[in-house]
C-alpha positions in Angstrom: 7.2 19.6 -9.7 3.8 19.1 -10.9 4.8 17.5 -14.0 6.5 14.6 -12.4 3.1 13.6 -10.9 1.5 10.3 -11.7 -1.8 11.7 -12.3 0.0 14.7 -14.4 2.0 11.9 -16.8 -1.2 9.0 -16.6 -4.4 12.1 -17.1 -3.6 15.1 -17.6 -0.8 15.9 -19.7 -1.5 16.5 -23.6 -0.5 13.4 -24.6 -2.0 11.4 -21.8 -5.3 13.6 -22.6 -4.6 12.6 -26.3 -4.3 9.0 -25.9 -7.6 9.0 -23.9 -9.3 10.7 -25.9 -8.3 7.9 -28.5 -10.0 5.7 -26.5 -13.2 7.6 -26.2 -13.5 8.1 -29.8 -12.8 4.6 -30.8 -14.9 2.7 -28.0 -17.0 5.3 -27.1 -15.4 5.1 -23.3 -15.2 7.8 -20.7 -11.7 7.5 -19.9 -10.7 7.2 -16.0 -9.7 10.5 -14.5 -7.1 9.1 -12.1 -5.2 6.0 -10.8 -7.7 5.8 -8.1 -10.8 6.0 -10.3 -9.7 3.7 -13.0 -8.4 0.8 -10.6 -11.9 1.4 -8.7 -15.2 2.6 -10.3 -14.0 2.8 -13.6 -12.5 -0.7 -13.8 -15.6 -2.2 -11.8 -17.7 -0.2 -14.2 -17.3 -2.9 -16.7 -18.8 -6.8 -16.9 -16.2 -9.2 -15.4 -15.3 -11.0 -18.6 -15.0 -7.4 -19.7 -12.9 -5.7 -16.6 -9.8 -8.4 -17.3 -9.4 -6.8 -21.1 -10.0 -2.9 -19.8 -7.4 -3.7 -17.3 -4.8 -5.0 -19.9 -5.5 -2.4 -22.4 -5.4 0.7 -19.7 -2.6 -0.9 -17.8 -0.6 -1.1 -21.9 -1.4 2.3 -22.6 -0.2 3.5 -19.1 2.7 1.3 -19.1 3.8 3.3 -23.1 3.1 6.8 -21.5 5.9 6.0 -18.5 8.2 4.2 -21.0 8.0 7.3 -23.5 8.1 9.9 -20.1 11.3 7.5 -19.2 12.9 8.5 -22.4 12.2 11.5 -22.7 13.9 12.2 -18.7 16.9 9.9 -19.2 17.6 9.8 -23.0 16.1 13.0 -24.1 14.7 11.2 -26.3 11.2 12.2 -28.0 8.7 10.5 -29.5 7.9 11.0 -33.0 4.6 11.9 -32.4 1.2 11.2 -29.6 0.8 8.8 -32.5 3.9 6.4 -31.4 2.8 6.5 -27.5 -0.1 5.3 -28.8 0.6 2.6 -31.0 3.4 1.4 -28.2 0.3 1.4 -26.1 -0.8 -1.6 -28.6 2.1 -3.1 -28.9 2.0 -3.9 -25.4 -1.5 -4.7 -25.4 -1.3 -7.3 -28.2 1.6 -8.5 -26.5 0.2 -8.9 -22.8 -2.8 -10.2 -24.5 -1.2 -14.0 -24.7 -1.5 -14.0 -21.2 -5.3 -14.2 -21.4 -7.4 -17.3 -22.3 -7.6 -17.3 -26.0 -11.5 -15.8 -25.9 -10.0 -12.7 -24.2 -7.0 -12.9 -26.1 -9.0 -12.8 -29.4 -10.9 -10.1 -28.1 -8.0 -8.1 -27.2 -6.3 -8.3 -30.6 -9.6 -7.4 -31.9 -10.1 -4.0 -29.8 -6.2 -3.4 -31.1 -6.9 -3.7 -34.3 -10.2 -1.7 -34.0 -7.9 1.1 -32.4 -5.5 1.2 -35.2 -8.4 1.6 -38.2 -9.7 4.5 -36.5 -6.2 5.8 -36.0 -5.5 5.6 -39.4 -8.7 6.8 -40.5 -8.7 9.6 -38.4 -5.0 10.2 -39.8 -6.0 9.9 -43.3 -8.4 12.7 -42.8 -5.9 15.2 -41.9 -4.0 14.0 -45.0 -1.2 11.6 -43.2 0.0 9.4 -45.2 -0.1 5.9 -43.4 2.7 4.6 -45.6 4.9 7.0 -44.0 5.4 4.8 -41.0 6.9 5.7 -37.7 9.3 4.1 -36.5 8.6 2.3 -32.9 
């Protein structure tokens, strides 16, 4: 079906769409419209010191979308929210980040955390309570 496509799951769906769209607002980004575009003209888009951290935190946030899509198939389990795919998507990134020399390393943590204020200031705006954690 079309929903099991990897440009469906990665771009188009709602939460996919939502996630990018994360990315926009925060870093001011046009997010890549497929696989194709964002392993190619997207991705070379970027400086090369640059490229290695786009590449990390696209490849994260892709990597949350098809562990949260696995759950939902297998487990029937869903995710609290867009908000947990999303904050997975970090988790990941943060985490694949020690993998980097510690200048790109640095810089990764800092995008996270750039990511996560405007998440929660976004949030706070609708009137969610960031103390109300979701669980991950």
């Amino acid at each position: 079906s079309h929903d099991g496509t990897i440009q469906h799951l990665f771009f188009d769906c709602h939460i996919a769409k939502f996630v990018w769209n994360q990315v926009y607002f925060t870093f001011g980004i046009n997010p890549p419209m497929s696989v194709n575009h964002m392993l190619g003209s997207w991705l070379s888009g970027f400086s090369a010191q640059l490229r290695k951290m786009m590449l990390v935190g696209a490849s994260a946030l892709c990597w949350s979308m098809w562990l949260c899509r696995n759950e939902v198939v297998f487990q029937k389990v869903y995710p609290n929210s867009y908000m947990q795919v999303l904050y997975r998507g970090i988790y990941w990134a943060r985490f694949w980040s020690q993998l980097s020399k510690e200048e790109a390393m640095n810089q990764i943590k800092r995008s996270c955390q750039q990511l996560e204020g405007v998440i929660l200031e976004l949030l706070a705006k609708k009137g969610w309570n960031f103390r109300n954690r979701i669980d991950l």
